[in-house]
FIBAZA-892658 format. One record per residue (C-alpha): residue in one letter; x, y, z. Coordinates in pm, 1 decimal. Example, Ala and Ser with C-alpha at 12.3 -4.5 7.8 and 13.67 -1.06 7.14 Angstrom:
2
<tilo residu="A" px="1230.0" py="-450.0" pz="780.0"/>
<tilo residu="S" px="1367.0" py="-106.0" pz="714.0"/>
***
This chain:
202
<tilo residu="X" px="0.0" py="0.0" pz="0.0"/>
<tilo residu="X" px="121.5" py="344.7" pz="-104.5"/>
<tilo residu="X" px="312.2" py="548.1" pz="198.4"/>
<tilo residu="X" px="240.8" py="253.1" pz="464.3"/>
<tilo residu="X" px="472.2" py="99.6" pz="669.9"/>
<tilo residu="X" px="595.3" py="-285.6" pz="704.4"/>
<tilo residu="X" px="643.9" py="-409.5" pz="1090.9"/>
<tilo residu="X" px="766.8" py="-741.6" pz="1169.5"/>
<tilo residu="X" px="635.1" py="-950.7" pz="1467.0"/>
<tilo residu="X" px="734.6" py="-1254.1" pz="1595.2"/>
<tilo residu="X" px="485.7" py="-1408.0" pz="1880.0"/>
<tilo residu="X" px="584.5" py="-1702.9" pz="2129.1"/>
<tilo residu="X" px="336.6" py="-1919.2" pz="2181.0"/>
<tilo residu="X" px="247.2" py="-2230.4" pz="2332.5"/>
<tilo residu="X" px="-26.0" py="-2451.2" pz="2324.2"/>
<tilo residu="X" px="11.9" py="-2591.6" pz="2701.7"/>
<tilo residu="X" px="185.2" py="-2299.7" pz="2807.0"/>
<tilo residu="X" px="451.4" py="-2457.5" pz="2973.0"/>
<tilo residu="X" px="744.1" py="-2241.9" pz="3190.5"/>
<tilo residu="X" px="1067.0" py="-2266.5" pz="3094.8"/>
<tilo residu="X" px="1324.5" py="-2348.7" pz="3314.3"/>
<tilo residu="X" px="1620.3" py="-2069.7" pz="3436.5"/>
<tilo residu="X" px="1854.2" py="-2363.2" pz="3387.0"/>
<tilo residu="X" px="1884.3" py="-2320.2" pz="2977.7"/>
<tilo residu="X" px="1991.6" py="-1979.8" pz="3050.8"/>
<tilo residu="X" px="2372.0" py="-1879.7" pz="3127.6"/>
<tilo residu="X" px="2332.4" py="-1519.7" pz="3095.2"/>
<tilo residu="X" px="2698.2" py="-1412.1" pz="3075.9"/>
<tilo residu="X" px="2778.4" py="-1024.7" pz="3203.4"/>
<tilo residu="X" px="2772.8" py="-857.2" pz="2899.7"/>
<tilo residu="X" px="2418.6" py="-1040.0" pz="2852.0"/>
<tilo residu="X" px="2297.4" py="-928.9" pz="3204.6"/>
<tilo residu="X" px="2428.4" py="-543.7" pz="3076.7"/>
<tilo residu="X" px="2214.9" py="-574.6" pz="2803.1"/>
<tilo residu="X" px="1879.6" py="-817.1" pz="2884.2"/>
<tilo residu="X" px="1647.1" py="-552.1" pz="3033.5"/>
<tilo residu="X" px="1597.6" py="-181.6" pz="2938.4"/>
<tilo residu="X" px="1277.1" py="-34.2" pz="3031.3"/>
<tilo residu="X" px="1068.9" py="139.6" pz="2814.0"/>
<tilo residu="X" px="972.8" py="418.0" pz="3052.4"/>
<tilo residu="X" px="1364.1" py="517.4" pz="2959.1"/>
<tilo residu="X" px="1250.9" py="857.8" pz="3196.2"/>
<tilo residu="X" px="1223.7" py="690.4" pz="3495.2"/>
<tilo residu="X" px="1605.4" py="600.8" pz="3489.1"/>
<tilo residu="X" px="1911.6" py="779.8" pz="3332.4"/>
<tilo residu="X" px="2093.4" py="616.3" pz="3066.4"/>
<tilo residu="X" px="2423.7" py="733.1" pz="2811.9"/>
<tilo residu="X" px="2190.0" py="563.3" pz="2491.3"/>
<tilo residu="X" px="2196.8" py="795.4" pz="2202.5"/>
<tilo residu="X" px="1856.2" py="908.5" pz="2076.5"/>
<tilo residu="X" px="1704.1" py="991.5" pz="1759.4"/>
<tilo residu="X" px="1383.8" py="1071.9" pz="1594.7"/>
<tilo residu="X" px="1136.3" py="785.3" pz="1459.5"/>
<tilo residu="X" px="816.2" py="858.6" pz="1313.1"/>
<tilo residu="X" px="830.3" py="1206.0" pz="1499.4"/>
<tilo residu="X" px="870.9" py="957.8" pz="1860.3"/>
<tilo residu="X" px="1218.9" py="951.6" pz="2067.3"/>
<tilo residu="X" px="1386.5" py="615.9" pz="2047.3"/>
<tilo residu="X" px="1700.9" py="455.5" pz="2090.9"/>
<tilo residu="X" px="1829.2" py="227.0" pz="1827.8"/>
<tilo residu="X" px="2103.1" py="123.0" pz="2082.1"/>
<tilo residu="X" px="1897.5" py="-144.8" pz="2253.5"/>
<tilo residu="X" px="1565.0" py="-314.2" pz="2209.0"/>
<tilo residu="X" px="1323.4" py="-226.8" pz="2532.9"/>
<tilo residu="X" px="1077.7" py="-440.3" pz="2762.2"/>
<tilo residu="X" px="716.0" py="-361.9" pz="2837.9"/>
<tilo residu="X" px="501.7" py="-505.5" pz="3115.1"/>
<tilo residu="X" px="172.8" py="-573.5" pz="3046.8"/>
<tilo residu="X" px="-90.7" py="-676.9" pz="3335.3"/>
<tilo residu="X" px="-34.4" py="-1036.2" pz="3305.3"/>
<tilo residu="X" px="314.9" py="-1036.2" pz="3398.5"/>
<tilo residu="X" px="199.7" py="-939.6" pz="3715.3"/>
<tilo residu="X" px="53.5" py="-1167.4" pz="4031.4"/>
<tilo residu="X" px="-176.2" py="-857.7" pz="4094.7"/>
<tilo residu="X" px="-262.2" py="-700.1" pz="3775.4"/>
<tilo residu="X" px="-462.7" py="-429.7" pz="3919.9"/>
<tilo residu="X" px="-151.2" py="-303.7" pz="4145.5"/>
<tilo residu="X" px="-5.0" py="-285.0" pz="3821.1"/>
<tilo residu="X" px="-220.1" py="-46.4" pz="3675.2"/>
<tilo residu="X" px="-371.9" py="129.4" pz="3902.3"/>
<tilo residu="X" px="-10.0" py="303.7" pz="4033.4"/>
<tilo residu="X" px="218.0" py="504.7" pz="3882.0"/>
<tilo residu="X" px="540.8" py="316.2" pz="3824.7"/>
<tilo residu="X" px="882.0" py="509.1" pz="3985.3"/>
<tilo residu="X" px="1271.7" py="509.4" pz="3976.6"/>
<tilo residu="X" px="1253.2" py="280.1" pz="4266.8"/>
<tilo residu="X" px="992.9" py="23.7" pz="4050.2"/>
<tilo residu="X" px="1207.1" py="0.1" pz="3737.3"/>
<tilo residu="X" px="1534.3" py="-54.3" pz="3951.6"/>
<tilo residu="X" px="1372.2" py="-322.9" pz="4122.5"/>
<tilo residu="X" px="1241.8" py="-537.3" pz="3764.0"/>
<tilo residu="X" px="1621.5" py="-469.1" pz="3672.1"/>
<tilo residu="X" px="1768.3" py="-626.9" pz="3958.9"/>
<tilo residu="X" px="1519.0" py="-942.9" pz="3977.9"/>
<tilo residu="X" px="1538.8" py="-959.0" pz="3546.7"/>
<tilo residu="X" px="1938.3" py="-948.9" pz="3580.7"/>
<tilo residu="X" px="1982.9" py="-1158.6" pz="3906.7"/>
<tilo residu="X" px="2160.9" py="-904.5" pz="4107.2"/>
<tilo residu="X" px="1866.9" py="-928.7" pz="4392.5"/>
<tilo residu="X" px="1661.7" py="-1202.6" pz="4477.6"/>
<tilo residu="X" px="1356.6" py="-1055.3" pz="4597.9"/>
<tilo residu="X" px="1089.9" py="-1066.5" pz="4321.2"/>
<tilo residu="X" px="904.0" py="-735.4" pz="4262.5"/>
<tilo residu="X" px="566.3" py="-919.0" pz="4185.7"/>
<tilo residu="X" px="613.1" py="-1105.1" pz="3899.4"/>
<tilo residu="X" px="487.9" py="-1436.9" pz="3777.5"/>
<tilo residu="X" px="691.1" py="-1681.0" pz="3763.8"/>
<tilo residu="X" px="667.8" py="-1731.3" pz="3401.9"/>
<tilo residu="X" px="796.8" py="-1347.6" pz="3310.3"/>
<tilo residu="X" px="1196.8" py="-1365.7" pz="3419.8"/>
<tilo residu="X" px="1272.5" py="-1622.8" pz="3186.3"/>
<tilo residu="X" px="1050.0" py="-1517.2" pz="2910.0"/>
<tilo residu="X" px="1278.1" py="-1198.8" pz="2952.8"/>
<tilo residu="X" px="1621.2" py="-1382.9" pz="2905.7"/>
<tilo residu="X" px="1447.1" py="-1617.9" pz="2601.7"/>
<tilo residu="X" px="1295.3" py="-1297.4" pz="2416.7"/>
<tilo residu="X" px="1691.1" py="-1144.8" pz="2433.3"/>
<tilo residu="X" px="1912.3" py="-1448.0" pz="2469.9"/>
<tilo residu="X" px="1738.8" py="-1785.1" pz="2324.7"/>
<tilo residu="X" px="1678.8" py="-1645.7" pz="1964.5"/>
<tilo residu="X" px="1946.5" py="-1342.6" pz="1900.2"/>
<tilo residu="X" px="1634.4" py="-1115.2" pz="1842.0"/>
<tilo residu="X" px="1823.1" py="-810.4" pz="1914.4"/>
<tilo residu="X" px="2145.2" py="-845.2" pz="1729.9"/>
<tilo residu="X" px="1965.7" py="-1006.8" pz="1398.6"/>
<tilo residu="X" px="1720.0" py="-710.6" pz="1448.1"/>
<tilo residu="X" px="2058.8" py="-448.9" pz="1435.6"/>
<tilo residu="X" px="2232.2" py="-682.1" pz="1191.4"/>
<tilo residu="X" px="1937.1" py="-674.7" pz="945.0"/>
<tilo residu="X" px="1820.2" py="-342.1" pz="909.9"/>
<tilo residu="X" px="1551.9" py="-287.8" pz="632.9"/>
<tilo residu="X" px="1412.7" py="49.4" pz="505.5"/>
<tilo residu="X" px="1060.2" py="-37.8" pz="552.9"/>
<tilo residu="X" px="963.2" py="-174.6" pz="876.5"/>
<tilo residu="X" px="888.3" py="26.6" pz="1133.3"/>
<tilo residu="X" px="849.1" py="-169.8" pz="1449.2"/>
<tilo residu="X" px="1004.3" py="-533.4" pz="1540.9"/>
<tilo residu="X" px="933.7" py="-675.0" pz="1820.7"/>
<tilo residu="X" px="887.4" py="-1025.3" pz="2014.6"/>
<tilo residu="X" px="554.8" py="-1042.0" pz="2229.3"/>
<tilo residu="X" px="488.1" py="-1333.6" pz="2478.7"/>
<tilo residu="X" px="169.8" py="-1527.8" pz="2686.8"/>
<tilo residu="X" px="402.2" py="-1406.4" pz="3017.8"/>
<tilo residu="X" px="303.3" py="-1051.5" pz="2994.0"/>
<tilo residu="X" px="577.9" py="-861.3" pz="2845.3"/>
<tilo residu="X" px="693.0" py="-740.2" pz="2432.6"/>
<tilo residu="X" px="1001.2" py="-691.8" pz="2364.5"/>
<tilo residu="X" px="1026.0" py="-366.3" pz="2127.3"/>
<tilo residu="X" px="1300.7" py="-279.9" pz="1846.1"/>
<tilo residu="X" px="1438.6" py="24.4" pz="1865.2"/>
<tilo residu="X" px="1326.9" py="102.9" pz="2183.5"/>
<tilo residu="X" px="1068.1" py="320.3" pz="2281.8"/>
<tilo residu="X" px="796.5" py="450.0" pz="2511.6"/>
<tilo residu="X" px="447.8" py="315.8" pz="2504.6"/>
<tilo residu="X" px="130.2" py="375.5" pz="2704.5"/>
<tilo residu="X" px="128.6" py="177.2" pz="3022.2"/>
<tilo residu="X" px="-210.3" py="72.4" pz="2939.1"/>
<tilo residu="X" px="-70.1" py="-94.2" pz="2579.2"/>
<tilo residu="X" px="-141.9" py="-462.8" pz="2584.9"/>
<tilo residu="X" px="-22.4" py="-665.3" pz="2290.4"/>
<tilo residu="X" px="-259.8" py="-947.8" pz="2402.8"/>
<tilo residu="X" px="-551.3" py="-751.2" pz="2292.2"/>
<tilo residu="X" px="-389.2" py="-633.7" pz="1929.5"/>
<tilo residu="X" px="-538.6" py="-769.6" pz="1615.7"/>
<tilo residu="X" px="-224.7" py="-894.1" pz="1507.3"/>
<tilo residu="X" px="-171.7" py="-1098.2" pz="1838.2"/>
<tilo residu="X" px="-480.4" py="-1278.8" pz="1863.3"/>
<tilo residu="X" px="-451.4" py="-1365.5" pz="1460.9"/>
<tilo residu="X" px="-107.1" py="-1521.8" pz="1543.0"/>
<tilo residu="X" px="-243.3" py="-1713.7" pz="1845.6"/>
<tilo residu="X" px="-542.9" py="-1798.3" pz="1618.5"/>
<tilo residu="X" px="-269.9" py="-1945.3" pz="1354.2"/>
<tilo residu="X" px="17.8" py="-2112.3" pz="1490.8"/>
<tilo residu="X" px="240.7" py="-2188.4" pz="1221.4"/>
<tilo residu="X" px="155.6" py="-2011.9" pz="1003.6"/>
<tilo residu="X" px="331.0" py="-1686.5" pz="863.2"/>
<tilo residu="X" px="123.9" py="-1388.5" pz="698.0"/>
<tilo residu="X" px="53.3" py="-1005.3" pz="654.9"/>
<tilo residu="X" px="-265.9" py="-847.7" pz="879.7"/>
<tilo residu="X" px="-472.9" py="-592.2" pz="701.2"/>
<tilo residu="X" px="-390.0" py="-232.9" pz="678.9"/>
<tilo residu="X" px="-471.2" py="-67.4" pz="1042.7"/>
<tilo residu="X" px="-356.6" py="226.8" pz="1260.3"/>
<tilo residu="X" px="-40.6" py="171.9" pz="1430.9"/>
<tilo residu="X" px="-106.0" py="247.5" pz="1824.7"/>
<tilo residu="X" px="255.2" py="391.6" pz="1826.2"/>
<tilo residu="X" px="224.3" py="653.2" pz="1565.7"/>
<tilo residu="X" px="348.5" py="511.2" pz="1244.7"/>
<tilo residu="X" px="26.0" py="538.5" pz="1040.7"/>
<tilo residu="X" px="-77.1" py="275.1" pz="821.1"/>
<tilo residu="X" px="68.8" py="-52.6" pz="873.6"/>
<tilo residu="X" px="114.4" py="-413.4" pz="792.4"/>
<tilo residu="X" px="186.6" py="-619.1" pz="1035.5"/>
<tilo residu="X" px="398.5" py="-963.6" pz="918.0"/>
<tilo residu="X" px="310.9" py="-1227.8" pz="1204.4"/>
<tilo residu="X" px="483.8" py="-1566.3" pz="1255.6"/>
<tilo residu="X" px="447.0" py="-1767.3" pz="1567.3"/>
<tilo residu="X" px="687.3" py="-1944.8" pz="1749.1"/>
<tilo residu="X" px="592.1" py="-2223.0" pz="1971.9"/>
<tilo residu="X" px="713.5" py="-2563.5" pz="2140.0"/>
<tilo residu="X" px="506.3" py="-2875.4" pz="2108.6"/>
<tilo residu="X" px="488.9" py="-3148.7" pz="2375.0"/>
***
């Protein structure tokens, strides 16, 4: 379509929705450095370089994480409180094992974290590949959190579980294709989203 957009998704999903275990993961330093940056990117300083994207601030130094309800044992905590400094340093200490004490996550969302970054390379093939056309790329999961390329701030209230594109891919596991032309909720315009699921039988 004339003057649209292209953006890539890849979805995890699983049919039994099975947790995987902490013990596939040896998250070297560098890798703990680099698993977790959080969207809100104002509620913590950073040295990441920014630029302009579809007239938004992003950072195409690292891919970002955002929470959605689910990743939460109480949703409605979640969302009914503003999130602070203290919050974000807290997910980044549980996310990169410096601190033990879990901030109120389920415990599905830490490794869904360190798969979404470490498992599949998402990040680096995302830098490595670089195409003209797509605006977004990002990685969303059943645990509650979507992992965004560049990075960039979204709505608190953004949940990719109730996105067209998400509930065609859980609809179609397997299967690879394009979603009709519709309004990107992070202010691309027109946009095609290209869906493919990944998921883990048995």
């Amino acid at each position: 379509i004339s003057l649209s957009n292209y953006s890539v998704c890849v979805v995890f999903v699983n049919e039994s929705y099975a947790e995987i275990s902490e013990s596939k993961f040896q998250l070297s330093d560098t890798d703990k450095d680099k698993v977790f940056m959080y969207h809100n990117r104002s509620l913590l300083t950073d040295d990441f370089r920014d630029c302009k994207f579809y007239k938004r601030r992003v950072t195409l130094d690292r891919s970002c994480v955002k929470f959605s309800q689910a990743a939460f044992e109480n949703p409605f905590q979640y969302l009914d409180r503003d999130e602070t400094a203290a919050d974000v340093s807290q997910y980044k200490g549980f996310l990169t094992k410096n601190i033990d004490t879990n901030p109120g996550f389920k415990s599905t969302l830490k490794t869904s974290v360190w798969a979404t970054y470490n498992m599949y390379k998402a990040e680096e093939f995302w830098k490595s590949n670089k195409a003209r056309y797509v605006a977004w790329r990002y990685i969303a999961t059943k645990a509650g959190l979507i992992r965004i390329y560049p990075g960039v701030n979204l709505l608190k209230s953004y949940d990719h579980e109730k996105r067209g594109w998400w509930r065609q891919a859980m609809a179609h596991p397997g299967f690879m294709f394009l979603t009709t032309p519709y309004i990107d909720a992070w202010g691309s315009g027109i946009v095609l989203t290209f869906v493919h699921t990944i998921h883990k039988k048995g």
